[in-house]
Each structure stands twice: as C-alpha cells, then as structure tokens.
N, C-alpha and C positions, 0 to 999 in steps of 0.2 A: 346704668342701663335700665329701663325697664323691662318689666318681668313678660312684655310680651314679643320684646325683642331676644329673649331668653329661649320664648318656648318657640319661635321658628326653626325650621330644620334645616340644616345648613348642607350643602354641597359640598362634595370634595372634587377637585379638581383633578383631571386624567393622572399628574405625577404625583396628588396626592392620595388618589386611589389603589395608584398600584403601591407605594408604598404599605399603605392600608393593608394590603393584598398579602404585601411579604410578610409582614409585623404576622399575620394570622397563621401563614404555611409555618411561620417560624416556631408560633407556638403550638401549632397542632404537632410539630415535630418532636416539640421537649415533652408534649405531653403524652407522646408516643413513646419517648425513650423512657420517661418517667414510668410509664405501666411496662417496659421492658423490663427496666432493674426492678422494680417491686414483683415480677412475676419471678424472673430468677432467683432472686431472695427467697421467696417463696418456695420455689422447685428445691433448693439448695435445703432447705431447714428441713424440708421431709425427707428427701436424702440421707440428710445425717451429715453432708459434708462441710469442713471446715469453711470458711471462709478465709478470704486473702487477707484480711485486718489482725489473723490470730496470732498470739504470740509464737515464737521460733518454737519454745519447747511444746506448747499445746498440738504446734504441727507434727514436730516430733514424736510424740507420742500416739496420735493419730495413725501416721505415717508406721508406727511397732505396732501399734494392733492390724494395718492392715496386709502389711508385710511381714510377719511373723519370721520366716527364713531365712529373708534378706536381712533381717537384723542378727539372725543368728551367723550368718555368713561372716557377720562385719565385725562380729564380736568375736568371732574364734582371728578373723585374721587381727583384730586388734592383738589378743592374748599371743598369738605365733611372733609378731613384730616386738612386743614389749616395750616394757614402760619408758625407758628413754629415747629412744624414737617415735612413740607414740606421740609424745609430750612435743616431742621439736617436730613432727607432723600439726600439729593442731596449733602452733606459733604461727607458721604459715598459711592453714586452710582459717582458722577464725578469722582474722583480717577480710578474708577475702571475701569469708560468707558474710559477714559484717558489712562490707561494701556495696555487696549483692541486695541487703535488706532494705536499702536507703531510697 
C-alpha cells in the first residue's frame, strides 16, 4: 500500500459504528468500576478495616480487638463446656468454616 492510501480517513459503517459505540460505553464502564474499587480501597485503608483477602487469623484478631466482650463471652462459655467437647465442637465447625473460606 502506499503511504497515502494510509493516511486517508476511513468510514465506519452504521453496524460498524455502533459497535464502535458499545466497545467505548464498555470501557468507560470498567473504567468507572476501576476508580470504584480503587476508591474503596482507598476509604478502607484510612478506616483501618481489614480487607476480604486477609488471613482467617489476622480477621480473627481484628475481630478481638473490636469486640472485646463478645470474645470474653465465648471464652467463658468455651471454659463452662470444657475440653472434650470443645475439641468435638470444633471437628465439626472447622470443616465448615473451611468450606465457608473457599
């Protein structure tokens, strides 16, 4: 081809246009969800709050500083139930919270 068959400006045709059309809404949308999650990210880090990614125990832990009582609750009824049914209590709830994480 020559180079000034190059530099003409070419038409798009009505089904190519609006194609054209969708391709643009489509990405003005991702690039609206994209400043979405980067803003909540955002919001979240000044917060202070965990995100969804962290491990079980860093939740956990989170989770005791910000319920302080409720862990005291659950630690006196652990110590009232004792240790062998505690132990066949948690054969059953890990599994399940294990399946919950997936």
């Amino acid at each position: 081809m020559k180079t000034s068959e190059l530099a003409l400006p070419v038409h798009a045709t009505a089904a190519q246009q609006q194609v054209l059309d969708r391709i643009a809404v489509q990405r003005e949308r991702l690039r609206a969800r994209r400043a979405a999650r980067l803003q909540s990210q955002a919001l979240a880090a000044v917060a202070g709050t965990e995100d969804a990614d962290a491990t079980l125990l860093t939740r956990a832990i989170a989770f005791a500083r910000q319920h302080p009582a409720a862990v005291a609750a659950l630690a006196g009824v652990a110590i009232a139930t004792g240790p062998r049914r505690l132990i066949r209590w948690a054969g059953v709830v890990l599994p399940l919270v294990m399946r919950l994480r997936r």
